[in-house]
C-alpha angles and dihedrals in degrees: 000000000000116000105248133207132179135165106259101196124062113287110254132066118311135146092272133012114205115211115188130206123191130161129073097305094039088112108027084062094039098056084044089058086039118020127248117344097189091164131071120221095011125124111231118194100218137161094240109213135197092210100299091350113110099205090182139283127272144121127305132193135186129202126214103223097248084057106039130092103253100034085246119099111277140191131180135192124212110201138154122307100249128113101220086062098053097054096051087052088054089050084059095043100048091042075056089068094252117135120224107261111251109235103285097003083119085067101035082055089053093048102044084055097052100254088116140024125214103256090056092045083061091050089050087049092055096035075064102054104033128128110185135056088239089050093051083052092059099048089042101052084052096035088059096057104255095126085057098044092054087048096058085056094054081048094055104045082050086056090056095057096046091048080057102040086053090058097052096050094043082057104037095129080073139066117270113222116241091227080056089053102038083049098059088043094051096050086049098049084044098060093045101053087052091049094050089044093054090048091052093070103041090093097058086040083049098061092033083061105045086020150254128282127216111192116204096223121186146098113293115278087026090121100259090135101048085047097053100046088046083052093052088038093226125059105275089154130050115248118196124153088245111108117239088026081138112077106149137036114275107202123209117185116207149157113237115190084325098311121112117238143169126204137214133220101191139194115270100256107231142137092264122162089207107116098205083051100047089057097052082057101051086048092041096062099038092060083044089053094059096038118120090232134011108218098205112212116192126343115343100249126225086247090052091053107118100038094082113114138171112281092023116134122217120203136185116226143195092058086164095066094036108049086230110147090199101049122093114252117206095186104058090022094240114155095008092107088046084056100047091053092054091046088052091047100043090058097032086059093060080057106070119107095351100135132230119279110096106160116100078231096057093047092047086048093057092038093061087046091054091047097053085054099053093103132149115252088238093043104123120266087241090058086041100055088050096061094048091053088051091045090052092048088055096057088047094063089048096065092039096256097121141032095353108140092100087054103049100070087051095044093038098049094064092065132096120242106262098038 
Protein backbone atom coordinates (compact mmCIF):
# COMPACT_ATOMS: atom_id res chain seq x y z
CA UNK A 1 0.00 0.00 0.00
CA UNK A 2 1.58 3.31 -1.18
CA UNK A 3 2.32 6.04 1.71
CA UNK A 4 -0.19 9.04 1.00
CA UNK A 5 -0.04 12.98 1.82
CA UNK A 6 -2.09 15.40 1.19
CA UNK A 7 -2.59 19.46 2.61
CA UNK A 8 -5.42 19.35 5.06
CA UNK A 9 -6.27 22.94 5.31
CA UNK A 10 -7.48 25.08 2.38
CA UNK A 11 -4.65 25.92 -0.13
CA UNK A 12 -3.54 29.98 0.30
CA UNK A 13 -1.97 31.78 3.00
CA UNK A 14 -3.26 31.35 6.24
CA UNK A 15 -1.77 31.29 9.76
CA UNK A 16 -1.04 27.45 9.51
CA UNK A 17 -1.08 25.04 6.66
CA UNK A 18 -1.70 21.20 7.76
CA UNK A 19 0.02 18.50 5.48
CA UNK A 20 -1.07 14.46 6.30
CA UNK A 21 0.64 11.59 5.75
CA UNK A 22 -0.94 8.17 6.10
CA UNK A 23 0.19 4.66 4.66
CA UNK A 24 3.63 2.05 5.91
CA UNK A 25 6.39 4.65 5.51
CA UNK A 26 4.29 7.49 6.84
CA UNK A 27 6.55 7.56 9.83
CA UNK A 28 9.66 6.37 8.82
CA UNK A 29 9.65 9.72 6.22
CA UNK A 30 8.29 11.69 8.41
CA UNK A 31 10.98 11.21 11.33
CA UNK A 32 13.72 11.57 8.32
CA UNK A 33 12.18 15.12 7.42
CA UNK A 34 11.85 15.69 11.51
CA UNK A 35 13.84 13.71 13.65
CA UNK A 36 12.52 10.81 16.21
CA UNK A 37 8.73 10.80 17.04
CA UNK A 38 8.85 8.22 19.76
CA UNK A 39 5.18 9.27 21.04
CA UNK A 40 2.00 8.76 19.59
CA UNK A 41 -0.53 11.46 19.69
CA UNK A 42 1.96 14.17 20.91
CA UNK A 43 2.61 17.29 19.26
CA UNK A 44 6.89 17.92 18.66
CA UNK A 45 7.94 21.13 17.76
CA UNK A 46 10.71 20.27 15.28
CA UNK A 47 12.67 22.13 12.41
CA UNK A 48 11.68 19.90 9.92
CA UNK A 49 14.86 19.57 7.01
CA UNK A 50 15.08 18.29 3.46
CA UNK A 51 19.24 17.08 4.03
CA UNK A 52 20.86 20.54 4.82
CA UNK A 53 17.18 22.62 3.68
CA UNK A 54 15.54 24.02 6.35
CA UNK A 55 11.91 24.09 4.85
CA UNK A 56 10.56 25.88 8.18
CA UNK A 57 9.67 25.00 11.76
CA UNK A 58 6.12 23.69 13.10
CA UNK A 59 4.41 20.95 14.80
CA UNK A 60 4.40 17.52 13.88
CA UNK A 61 2.28 14.57 15.02
CA UNK A 62 2.32 11.05 14.39
CA UNK A 63 -0.53 8.52 14.70
CA UNK A 64 -0.15 4.87 15.79
CA UNK A 65 -2.60 2.81 13.16
CA UNK A 66 -5.38 1.69 15.89
CA UNK A 67 -5.70 5.60 16.58
CA UNK A 68 -5.46 7.31 13.13
CA UNK A 69 -7.96 8.21 10.89
CA UNK A 70 -7.64 6.02 8.54
CA UNK A 71 -6.50 2.86 10.67
CA UNK A 72 -3.19 3.20 8.76
CA UNK A 73 -0.34 4.90 10.36
CA UNK A 74 -0.62 8.80 10.00
CA UNK A 75 1.57 12.10 10.56
CA UNK A 76 0.78 15.46 10.07
CA UNK A 77 2.74 18.62 9.96
CA UNK A 78 1.52 21.72 10.97
CA UNK A 79 3.62 24.64 9.32
CA UNK A 80 3.18 27.82 8.47
CA UNK A 81 0.43 28.90 6.39
CA UNK A 82 2.25 29.81 3.42
CA UNK A 83 2.17 28.07 -0.12
CA UNK A 84 5.38 28.18 -0.95
CA UNK A 85 5.96 26.01 2.09
CA UNK A 86 3.77 23.58 1.32
CA UNK A 87 4.93 22.93 -1.67
CA UNK A 88 8.40 22.51 -0.68
CA UNK A 89 7.07 19.86 2.17
CA UNK A 90 5.22 17.86 -0.74
CA UNK A 91 8.62 17.91 -2.85
CA UNK A 92 9.99 16.10 0.10
CA UNK A 93 7.47 14.20 0.43
CA UNK A 94 7.05 13.04 -3.15
CA UNK A 95 11.51 12.56 -3.60
CA UNK A 96 10.48 10.23 -0.32
CA UNK A 97 8.75 8.05 -2.47
CA UNK A 98 4.98 9.27 -1.13
CA UNK A 99 2.21 9.95 -3.94
CA UNK A 100 0.15 12.84 -3.73
CA UNK A 101 -3.74 11.57 -1.97
CA UNK A 102 -6.55 11.61 -4.58
CA UNK A 103 -9.44 13.83 -3.28
CA UNK A 104 -11.06 11.67 -0.64
CA UNK A 105 -8.55 8.68 -0.87
CA UNK A 106 -7.78 9.71 3.44
CA UNK A 107 -11.41 8.52 4.00
CA UNK A 108 -11.63 5.46 1.29
CA UNK A 109 -8.73 4.30 3.11
CA UNK A 110 -10.97 4.62 6.78
CA UNK A 111 -13.66 2.96 5.48
CA UNK A 112 -12.07 0.18 3.73
CA UNK A 113 -10.45 -0.52 7.15
CA UNK A 114 -13.40 -0.52 9.06
CA UNK A 115 -13.03 2.78 10.79
CA UNK A 116 -15.80 3.83 9.19
CA UNK A 117 -18.91 2.45 7.55
CA UNK A 118 -20.67 3.98 4.41
CA UNK A 119 -23.51 5.59 5.84
CA UNK A 120 -21.29 7.58 8.10
CA UNK A 121 -18.68 8.46 4.99
CA UNK A 122 -21.85 10.16 3.42
CA UNK A 123 -22.54 12.24 6.94
CA UNK A 124 -18.99 13.36 6.94
CA UNK A 125 -19.57 14.41 3.07
CA UNK A 126 -22.28 16.37 3.92
CA UNK A 127 -20.85 17.58 7.42
CA UNK A 128 -18.39 19.04 4.82
CA UNK A 129 -20.53 20.77 2.69
CA UNK A 130 -23.01 21.91 4.78
CA UNK A 131 -24.25 25.34 5.12
CA UNK A 132 -26.78 25.55 7.91
CA UNK A 133 -26.75 24.69 11.54
CA UNK A 134 -29.71 22.24 10.84
CA UNK A 135 -27.83 20.84 8.09
CA UNK A 136 -24.66 20.32 10.23
CA UNK A 137 -27.27 18.41 12.72
CA UNK A 138 -28.10 16.28 10.41
CA UNK A 139 -24.29 15.22 9.10
CA UNK A 140 -23.26 15.12 12.29
CA UNK A 141 -25.78 12.94 13.77
CA UNK A 142 -24.73 10.26 10.44
CA UNK A 143 -21.28 11.08 10.37
CA UNK A 144 -21.08 9.87 14.11
CA UNK A 145 -22.31 6.63 13.49
CA UNK A 146 -25.92 6.70 14.84
CA UNK A 147 -27.76 5.34 11.17
CA UNK A 148 -25.67 2.62 11.50
CA UNK A 149 -26.17 2.04 14.96
CA UNK A 150 -29.96 1.87 14.49
CA UNK A 151 -29.37 -0.29 11.83
CA UNK A 152 -27.40 -2.97 13.93
CA UNK A 153 -30.40 -3.08 16.04
CA UNK A 154 -32.94 -3.86 12.91
CA UNK A 155 -30.26 -6.45 12.20
CA UNK A 156 -30.51 -7.96 15.47
CA UNK A 157 -33.86 -8.26 15.98
CA UNK A 158 -33.66 -9.98 12.29
CA UNK A 159 -31.15 -12.34 13.82
CA UNK A 160 -33.65 -13.30 16.49
CA UNK A 161 -35.97 -14.26 14.41
CA UNK A 162 -33.94 -16.11 12.41
CA UNK A 163 -32.35 -17.91 15.64
CA UNK A 164 -35.90 -18.73 16.13
CA UNK A 165 -37.05 -19.52 12.61
CA UNK A 166 -33.82 -22.27 12.48
CA UNK A 167 -35.06 -23.82 15.15
CA UNK A 168 -38.13 -24.23 14.00
CA UNK A 169 -37.08 -25.82 10.54
CA UNK A 170 -34.57 -27.96 11.97
CA UNK A 171 -37.31 -29.09 13.90
CA UNK A 172 -40.35 -29.05 11.40
CA UNK A 173 -41.54 -32.94 12.18
CA UNK A 174 -42.67 -31.26 15.36
CA UNK A 175 -45.05 -28.85 16.40
CA UNK A 176 -44.02 -25.36 16.41
CA UNK A 177 -45.16 -23.51 19.42
CA UNK A 178 -47.34 -20.69 18.84
CA UNK A 179 -45.24 -18.44 21.25
CA UNK A 180 -42.44 -19.56 18.78
CA UNK A 181 -44.48 -18.45 16.08
CA UNK A 182 -46.11 -15.17 17.59
CA UNK A 183 -42.54 -14.41 18.53
CA UNK A 184 -40.99 -14.49 14.88
CA UNK A 185 -44.25 -12.42 13.64
CA UNK A 186 -43.91 -9.69 16.34
CA UNK A 187 -39.87 -8.88 15.64
CA UNK A 188 -40.81 -8.70 11.98
CA UNK A 189 -43.57 -6.52 12.27
CA UNK A 190 -41.45 -4.73 14.47
CA UNK A 191 -38.77 -4.03 12.13
CA UNK A 192 -41.00 -3.06 9.58
CA UNK A 193 -42.89 -0.72 11.21
CA UNK A 194 -39.36 1.11 12.28
CA UNK A 195 -38.10 0.98 8.67
CA UNK A 196 -41.28 2.51 7.22
CA UNK A 197 -41.22 4.97 9.90
CA UNK A 198 -37.69 6.00 9.11
CA UNK A 199 -38.65 6.26 5.19
CA UNK A 200 -41.25 8.23 5.92
CA UNK A 201 -39.23 10.89 6.80
CA UNK A 202 -36.37 10.78 3.99
CA UNK A 203 -38.36 13.21 1.87
CA UNK A 204 -38.53 15.96 4.33
CA UNK A 205 -33.87 14.82 5.38
CA UNK A 206 -33.52 14.98 1.86
CA UNK A 207 -34.53 18.73 1.38
CA UNK A 208 -33.09 19.63 4.57
CA UNK A 209 -29.93 18.37 2.99
CA UNK A 210 -29.93 19.93 -0.71
CA UNK A 211 -32.53 22.61 0.70
CA UNK A 212 -35.91 23.91 0.94
CA UNK A 213 -37.76 25.94 -1.59
CA UNK A 214 -40.25 28.77 -0.90
CA UNK A 215 -42.18 29.74 -4.16
CA UNK A 216 -43.81 33.82 -4.25
CA UNK A 217 -46.76 32.99 -5.52
CA UNK A 218 -49.43 35.82 -6.60
CA UNK A 219 -50.91 37.91 -9.49
CA UNK A 220 -48.08 40.73 -11.19
CA UNK A 221 -47.72 43.69 -9.46
CA UNK A 222 -48.86 41.66 -6.18
CA UNK A 223 -45.56 42.57 -4.49
CA UNK A 224 -43.55 39.13 -5.02
CA UNK A 225 -40.50 41.05 -6.09
CA UNK A 226 -40.30 43.79 -3.19
CA UNK A 227 -40.77 41.11 -1.07
CA UNK A 228 -38.22 39.19 -2.25
CA UNK A 229 -35.51 41.73 -2.39
CA UNK A 230 -36.64 42.98 1.42
CA UNK A 231 -36.30 39.25 2.23
CA UNK A 232 -32.60 39.06 0.67
CA UNK A 233 -31.95 42.48 2.10
CA UNK A 234 -30.32 43.78 -1.21
CA UNK A 235 -32.22 43.93 -4.94
CA UNK A 236 -31.75 40.40 -6.43
CA UNK A 237 -35.38 41.03 -8.77
CA UNK A 238 -36.30 43.71 -10.79
CA UNK A 239 -39.16 45.75 -9.54
CA UNK A 240 -41.10 48.35 -12.22
CA UNK A 241 -44.52 49.36 -11.91
CA UNK A 242 -45.27 47.49 -15.21
CA UNK A 243 -47.29 44.22 -14.51
CA UNK A 244 -45.61 40.71 -15.71
CA UNK A 245 -41.98 42.46 -15.39
CA UNK A 246 -41.14 39.06 -13.84
CA UNK A 247 -40.68 36.13 -16.66
CA UNK A 248 -38.57 34.11 -15.48
CA UNK A 249 -37.52 32.49 -11.52
CA UNK A 250 -35.28 34.57 -9.63
CA UNK A 251 -33.59 32.31 -7.09
CA UNK A 252 -32.25 33.65 -3.53
CA UNK A 253 -30.35 31.19 -1.34
CA UNK A 254 -30.53 31.84 2.46
CA UNK A 255 -30.25 30.57 5.93
CA UNK A 256 -33.23 31.12 7.84
CA UNK A 257 -32.89 30.44 11.53
CA UNK A 258 -30.35 27.46 10.32
CA UNK A 259 -32.55 25.95 7.71
CA UNK A 260 -31.63 26.22 3.98
CA UNK A 261 -33.77 27.64 2.05
CA UNK A 262 -34.20 29.03 -1.41
CA UNK A 263 -36.34 31.26 -2.31
CA UNK A 264 -38.71 32.12 -5.83
CA UNK A 265 -39.50 34.91 -7.37
CA UNK A 266 -42.13 33.67 -9.76
CA UNK A 267 -43.79 34.75 -12.57
CA UNK A 268 -47.57 36.92 -11.76
CA UNK A 269 -50.03 34.29 -12.60
CA UNK A 270 -52.46 35.79 -14.97
CA UNK A 271 -54.49 34.98 -18.44
CA UNK A 272 -51.70 36.88 -20.68
CA UNK A 273 -51.34 36.26 -24.99
CA UNK A 274 -47.73 37.15 -24.74
CA UNK A 275 -45.88 34.32 -25.62
CA UNK A 276 -42.65 35.15 -23.71
CA UNK A 277 -45.17 35.70 -20.63
CA UNK A 278 -47.13 32.82 -20.95
CA UNK A 279 -44.05 30.77 -20.64
CA UNK A 280 -42.77 32.31 -17.52
CA UNK A 281 -46.07 31.25 -16.24
CA UNK A 282 -46.13 28.03 -17.14
CA UNK A 283 -42.78 27.86 -15.67
CA UNK A 284 -43.72 29.85 -12.99
CA UNK A 285 -46.44 27.44 -11.63
CA UNK A 286 -44.65 24.08 -12.31
CA UNK A 287 -41.63 25.05 -10.03
CA UNK A 288 -44.56 26.32 -7.51
CA UNK A 289 -46.00 23.30 -7.73
CA UNK A 290 -42.87 21.40 -6.42
CA UNK A 291 -41.94 23.79 -4.05
CA UNK A 292 -41.82 22.78 -0.46
CA UNK A 293 -44.18 25.97 0.51
CA UNK A 294 -46.25 28.50 -1.52
CA UNK A 295 -45.90 32.00 0.22
CA UNK A 296 -49.19 33.54 -1.07
CA UNK A 297 -48.89 37.32 -1.54
CA UNK A 298 -51.80 39.02 -2.04
CA UNK A 299 -55.46 37.35 -3.16
CA UNK A 300 -55.25 34.09 -4.49
CA UNK A 301 -56.07 34.69 -7.72
CA UNK A 302 -58.46 32.65 -9.82
CA UNK A 303 -55.08 31.57 -12.06
CA UNK A 304 -53.16 30.45 -8.65
CA UNK A 305 -56.22 28.11 -7.61
CA UNK A 306 -55.03 24.86 -7.45
CA UNK A 307 -51.26 25.58 -5.84
CA UNK A 308 -52.55 25.80 -2.24
CA UNK A 309 -51.43 23.34 -0.29
CA UNK A 310 -51.45 22.49 3.20
CA UNK A 311 -48.78 24.43 5.21
CA UNK A 312 -48.64 27.00 2.83
CA UNK A 313 -48.74 31.03 4.39
CA UNK A 314 -50.47 33.68 2.75
CA UNK A 315 -49.34 37.64 3.47
CA UNK A 316 -50.55 40.94 2.50
CA UNK A 317 -48.04 43.27 1.38
CA UNK A 318 -47.37 47.04 0.65
CA UNK A 319 -48.37 48.05 4.36
CA UNK A 320 -46.90 50.92 3.74
CA UNK A 321 -49.33 51.97 1.14
CA UNK A 322 -52.39 50.40 2.95
CA UNK A 323 -52.31 51.46 6.28
CA UNK A 324 -52.74 47.92 7.18
CA UNK A 325 -50.77 47.09 10.68
CA UNK A 326 -50.83 43.57 9.86
CA UNK A 327 -49.57 43.62 6.30
CA UNK A 328 -45.96 43.18 5.49
CA UNK A 329 -44.31 46.21 4.37
CA UNK A 330 -41.07 45.73 1.99
CA UNK A 331 -40.14 49.48 1.90
CA UNK A 332 -39.67 50.32 5.38
CA UNK A 333 -38.91 45.80 6.33
CA UNK A 334 -42.10 45.53 8.97
CA UNK A 335 -43.34 42.45 9.30
CA UNK A 336 -40.41 40.64 7.15
CA UNK A 337 -38.78 39.11 10.40
CA UNK A 338 -42.38 38.03 11.51
CA UNK A 339 -42.43 36.27 8.24
CA UNK A 340 -39.45 34.77 8.37
CA UNK A 341 -40.29 33.19 11.80
CA UNK A 342 -43.59 31.61 10.42
CA UNK A 343 -41.76 30.32 7.27
CA UNK A 344 -38.94 28.61 9.74
CA UNK A 345 -41.47 27.25 11.82
CA UNK A 346 -43.80 26.01 9.26
CA UNK A 347 -40.87 23.68 7.73
CA UNK A 348 -38.98 22.95 11.15
CA UNK A 349 -41.74 21.68 12.15
CA UNK A 350 -41.75 19.02 9.31
CA UNK A 351 -38.52 18.25 10.89
CA UNK A 352 -39.30 16.85 14.02
CA UNK A 353 -38.83 13.09 14.57
CA UNK A 354 -38.16 12.39 11.23
CA UNK A 355 -35.05 10.04 11.65
CA UNK A 356 -31.33 10.02 9.92
CA UNK A 357 -30.96 8.68 6.80
CA UNK A 358 -31.10 11.26 4.30
CA UNK A 359 -29.13 9.49 0.62
CA UNK A 360 -31.50 8.20 -2.06
CA UNK A 361 -29.07 5.11 -1.52
CA UNK A 362 -29.71 4.78 2.00
CA UNK A 363 -33.95 5.07 1.50
CA UNK A 364 -33.89 2.69 -1.25
CA UNK A 365 -31.85 0.66 0.91
CA UNK A 366 -34.60 0.58 3.78
CA UNK A 367 -37.40 0.30 1.31
CA UNK A 368 -36.13 -3.03 -0.10
CA UNK A 369 -35.68 -4.13 3.48
CA UNK A 370 -39.27 -3.27 4.23
CA UNK A 371 -40.34 -4.95 1.28
CA UNK A 372 -38.54 -8.35 1.97
CA UNK A 373 -40.26 -8.28 5.07
CA UNK A 374 -43.73 -7.78 3.78
CA UNK A 375 -44.70 -11.43 4.33
CA UNK A 376 -48.02 -13.12 5.20
CA UNK A 377 -48.23 -14.60 8.98
CA UNK A 378 -48.96 -18.10 7.40
CA UNK A 379 -46.54 -17.72 4.94
CA UNK A 380 -43.80 -21.31 5.56
CA UNK A 381 -40.64 -20.96 7.78
CA UNK A 382 -38.69 -21.83 4.86
CA UNK A 383 -40.30 -18.52 2.76
CA UNK A 384 -39.87 -16.60 6.03
CA UNK A 385 -36.29 -17.17 6.66
CA UNK A 386 -35.65 -16.18 3.35
CA UNK A 387 -36.97 -12.78 3.72
CA UNK A 388 -35.31 -12.21 6.57
CA UNK A 389 -32.07 -13.21 4.98
CA UNK A 390 -32.93 -10.67 2.00
CA UNK A 391 -34.06 -7.87 4.66
CA UNK A 392 -30.64 -8.28 6.56
CA UNK A 393 -28.60 -8.08 3.20
CA UNK A 394 -30.26 -4.89 2.51
CA UNK A 395 -29.27 -3.31 5.39
CA UNK A 396 -25.95 -4.52 4.75
CA UNK A 397 -25.67 -2.84 1.91
CA UNK A 398 -26.88 0.09 3.57
CA UNK A 399 -23.98 0.46 5.91
CA UNK A 400 -21.49 -0.57 3.17
CA UNK A 401 -20.90 -4.07 4.44
CA UNK A 402 -21.97 -5.81 1.48
CA UNK A 403 -22.06 -5.41 -2.46
CA UNK A 404 -20.71 -1.60 -2.46
CA UNK A 405 -18.26 -1.20 -5.35
CA UNK A 406 -20.90 0.48 -7.54
CA UNK A 407 -21.40 2.94 -4.71
CA UNK A 408 -17.79 4.02 -3.88
CA UNK A 409 -16.91 6.26 -7.27
CA UNK A 410 -20.51 8.30 -6.57
CA UNK A 411 -19.90 8.74 -2.46
CA UNK A 412 -15.74 9.47 -2.93
CA UNK A 413 -15.95 12.20 -5.77
CA UNK A 414 -17.73 14.66 -3.66
CA UNK A 415 -14.73 15.01 -1.36
CA UNK A 416 -11.98 17.44 -1.27
CA UNK A 417 -8.38 16.28 -1.75
CA UNK A 418 -6.80 15.92 2.03
CA UNK A 419 -10.01 14.52 3.83
Amino acid sequence: MTTIFAEATPPGRGGVSIVRVSGPDARRVTERLAGRLEAARFCYYRAIRDGDDLIDRGLVIRFDAEASFTGEESTEFHLHGAPVVVRRLERALSEAGCRRAEAGEFTLRAFSRGKMDLAEVEGLSDLLSAETEAQRKLAASTSSGKLGEEVEMWRQALLRAGAMLTAAIDFADEEIPDDVADGVWRELQSVRTRLLAELEGFPVRERLREGFEVALVGAPNAGKSSLMNAIARKDVAIVTPVAGTTRDVVEFRADIFGLPVTFLDTAGLRETEDLVEGLGIERARARAEAADMRLFVGDVTEAARGLERAGDLFVETKGDLTGDPEAVSSVTGRGVDELLKRIFEGLNDRLLGTGLSSHLRQAEAIRMAAEALDIEISAPPEIVAEAVQEANRHLLRLVGKLDVEDYLDVVFREFCVGK
